[in-house]
C-alpha positions in Angstrom: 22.8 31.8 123.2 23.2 30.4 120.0 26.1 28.9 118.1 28.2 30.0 115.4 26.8 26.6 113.6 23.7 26.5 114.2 23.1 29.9 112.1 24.3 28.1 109.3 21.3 27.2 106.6 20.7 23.8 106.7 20.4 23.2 102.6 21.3 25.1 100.1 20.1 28.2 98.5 18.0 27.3 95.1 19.5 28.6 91.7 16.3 29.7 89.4 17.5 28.6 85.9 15.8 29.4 82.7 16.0 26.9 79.7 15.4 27.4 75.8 14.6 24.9 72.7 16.1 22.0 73.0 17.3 21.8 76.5 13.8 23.1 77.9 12.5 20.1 75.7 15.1 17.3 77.5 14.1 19.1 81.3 10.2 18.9 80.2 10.2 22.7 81.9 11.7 25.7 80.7 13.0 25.9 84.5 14.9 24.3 86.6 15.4 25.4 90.0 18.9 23.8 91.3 20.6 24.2 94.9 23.1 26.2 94.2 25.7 28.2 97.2 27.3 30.0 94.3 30.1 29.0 91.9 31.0 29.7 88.3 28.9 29.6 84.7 30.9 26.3 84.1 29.5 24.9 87.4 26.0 26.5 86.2 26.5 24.3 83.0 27.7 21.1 84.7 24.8 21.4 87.2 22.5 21.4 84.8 23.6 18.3 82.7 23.8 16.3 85.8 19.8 17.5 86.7 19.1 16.4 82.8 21.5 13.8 81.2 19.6 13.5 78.0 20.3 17.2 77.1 24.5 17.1 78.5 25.9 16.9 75.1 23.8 20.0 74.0 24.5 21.9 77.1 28.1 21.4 76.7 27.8 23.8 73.4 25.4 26.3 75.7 25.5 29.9 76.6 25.3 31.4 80.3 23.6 34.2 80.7 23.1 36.2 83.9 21.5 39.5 83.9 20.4 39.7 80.1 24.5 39.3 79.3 26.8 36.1 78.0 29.1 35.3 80.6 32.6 33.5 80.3 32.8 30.3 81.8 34.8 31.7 84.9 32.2 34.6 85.7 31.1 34.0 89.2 27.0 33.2 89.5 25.9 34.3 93.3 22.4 32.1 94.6 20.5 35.1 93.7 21.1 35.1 90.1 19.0 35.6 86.9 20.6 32.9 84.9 19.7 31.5 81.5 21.1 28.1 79.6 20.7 29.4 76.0 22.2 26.5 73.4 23.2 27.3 69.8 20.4 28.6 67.7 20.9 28.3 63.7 18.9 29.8 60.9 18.5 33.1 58.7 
């Protein structure tokens, strides 16, 4: 018989996160893969400048996207999420 806990995982699920220009220049990858048992694009964002420091101040000016969409900041991101980190792009 097991128990309820020991049906539990015992780490977390991995989030599969794309990166673009800069910030995939500051990872060195254009993907990060971050554990991740859900929580909100914000989370998504401050996740990600804690796994690269050097590139925090331009993912604070980011986009989320999930799914091929922009996301607010509140939008819940489940584990099995196709999430992209997309930072400000400029020019004509």
């Amino acid at each position: 018989m097991t128990t309820p806990s020991s049906t539990l995982p015992t780490s977390p699920p991995t989030l599969r996160v794309s990166l673009f220009a800069g910030l995939a220049a500051a990872a060195g990858s254009r993907q990060l893969n971050l554990p991740w048992w859900g929580g909100t694009a914000a989370d998504v964002k401050a996740a990600v400048a804690a796994a690269v420091p050097a590139a925090a101040t331009l993912v604070a000016t980011s986009a989320v996207a999930m799914g091929n969409r922009y996301v607010a900041s509140d939008a819940p991101i489940p584990a099995a999420a196709d999430v992209a980190v997309i930072p400000p792009v400029s020019g004509g």
